[in-house]
C-alpha positions in Angstrom: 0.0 0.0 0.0 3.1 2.4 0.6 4.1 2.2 -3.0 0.5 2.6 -4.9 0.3 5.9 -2.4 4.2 7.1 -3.1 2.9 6.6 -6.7 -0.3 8.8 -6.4 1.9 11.7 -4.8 4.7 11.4 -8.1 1.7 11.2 -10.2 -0.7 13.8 -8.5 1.9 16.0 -6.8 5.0 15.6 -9.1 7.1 14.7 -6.0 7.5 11.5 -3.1 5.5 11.6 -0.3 6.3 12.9 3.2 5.8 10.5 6.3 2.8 12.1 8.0 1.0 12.4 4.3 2.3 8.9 3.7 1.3 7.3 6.9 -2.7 9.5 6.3 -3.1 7.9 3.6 -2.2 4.0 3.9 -4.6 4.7 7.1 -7.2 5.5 4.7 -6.7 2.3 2.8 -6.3 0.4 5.7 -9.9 1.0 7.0 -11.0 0.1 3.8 -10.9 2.6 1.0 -10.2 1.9 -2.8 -6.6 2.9 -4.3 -9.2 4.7 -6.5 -11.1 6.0 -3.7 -7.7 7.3 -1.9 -6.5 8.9 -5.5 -10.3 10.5 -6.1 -9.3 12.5 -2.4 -5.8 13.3 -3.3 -7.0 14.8 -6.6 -9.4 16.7 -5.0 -6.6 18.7 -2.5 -5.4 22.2 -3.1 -1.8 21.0 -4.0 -3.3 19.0 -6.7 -5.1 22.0 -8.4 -1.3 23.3 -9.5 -1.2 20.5 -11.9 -4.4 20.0 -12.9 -6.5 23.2 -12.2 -10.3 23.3 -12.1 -10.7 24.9 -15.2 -9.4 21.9 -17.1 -11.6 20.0 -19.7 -12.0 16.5 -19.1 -10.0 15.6 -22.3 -7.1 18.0 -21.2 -6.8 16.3 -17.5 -6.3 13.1 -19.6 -3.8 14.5 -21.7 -2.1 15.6 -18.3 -2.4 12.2 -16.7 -0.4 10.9 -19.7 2.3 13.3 -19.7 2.6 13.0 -15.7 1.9 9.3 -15.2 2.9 7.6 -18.7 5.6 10.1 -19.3 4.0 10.4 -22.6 1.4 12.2 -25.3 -1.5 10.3 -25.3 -2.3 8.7 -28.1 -5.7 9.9 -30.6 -7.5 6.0 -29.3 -6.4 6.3 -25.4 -7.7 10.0 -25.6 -10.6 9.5 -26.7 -11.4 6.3 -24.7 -10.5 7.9 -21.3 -12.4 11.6 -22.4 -15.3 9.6 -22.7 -15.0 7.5 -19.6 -14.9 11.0 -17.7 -18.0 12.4 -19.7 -20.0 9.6 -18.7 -18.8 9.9 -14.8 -15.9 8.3 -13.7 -14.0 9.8 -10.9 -10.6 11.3 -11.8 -9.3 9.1 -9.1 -10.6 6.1 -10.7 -8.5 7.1 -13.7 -5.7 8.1 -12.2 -5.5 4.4 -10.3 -5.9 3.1 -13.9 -3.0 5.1 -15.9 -0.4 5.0 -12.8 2.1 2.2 -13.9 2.5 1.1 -10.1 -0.9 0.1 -10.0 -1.0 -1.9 -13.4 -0.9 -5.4 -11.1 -3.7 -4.6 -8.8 -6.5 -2.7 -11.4 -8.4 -5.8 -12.2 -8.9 -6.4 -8.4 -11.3 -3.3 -7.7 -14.3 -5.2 -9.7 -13.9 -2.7 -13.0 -13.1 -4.0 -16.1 -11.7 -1.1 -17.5 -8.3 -2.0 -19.3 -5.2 -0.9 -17.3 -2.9 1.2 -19.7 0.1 0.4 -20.4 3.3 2.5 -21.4 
């Protein structure tokens, strides 16, 4: 659980974790919430708004969750397919726990079938 949140803060936050943010966190997933769940609260903090600011469209915060996460432009296909997955009400934290290459092994074990993307 330490490493899928460390991943959320280099994802989210551009940066590792520090303890007590570290330790709030896997407390959060220790009584029982979702590596989606966790992200979906992370994304919604004030240091996350200085990499992906409210005024984003839903296609641009997938374009930034490629760059930031993948380390890459998202391809025409991926764009499209996660746009749409936001337009029709997913939580950015349930992206997020999908496009972060440290959670590629656990994905499939949060009951979604959404494909996990891969780099």
């Amino acid at each position: 659980m330490r490493t899928d949140v460390a991943n959320l803060y280099v994802s989210l936050f551009g940066r590792a974790p520090e303890r007590d943010g570290l330790g709030y966190w896997v407390q959060q997933m220790d009584a029982g919430q979702t590596i989606a769940e966790v992200a979906q609260s992370m994304y919604d903090t004030a240091p996350a708004r200085a990499t992906y600011p409210t005024y984003l469209t839903n296609e641009e915060i997938v374009g930034r969750f490629y760059s930031n996460v993948l380390g890459r432009t998202a391809d025409a296909e991926g764009l499209a397919f996660w746009t749409a997955k936001l337009n029709e009400g997913a939580s950015k934290g349930a992206l997020i726990a999908r496009c972060c290459p440290g959670f590629q092994g656990t994905a499939g074990k949060q009951g979604n079938s959404w494909p996990v993307l891969r780099c």
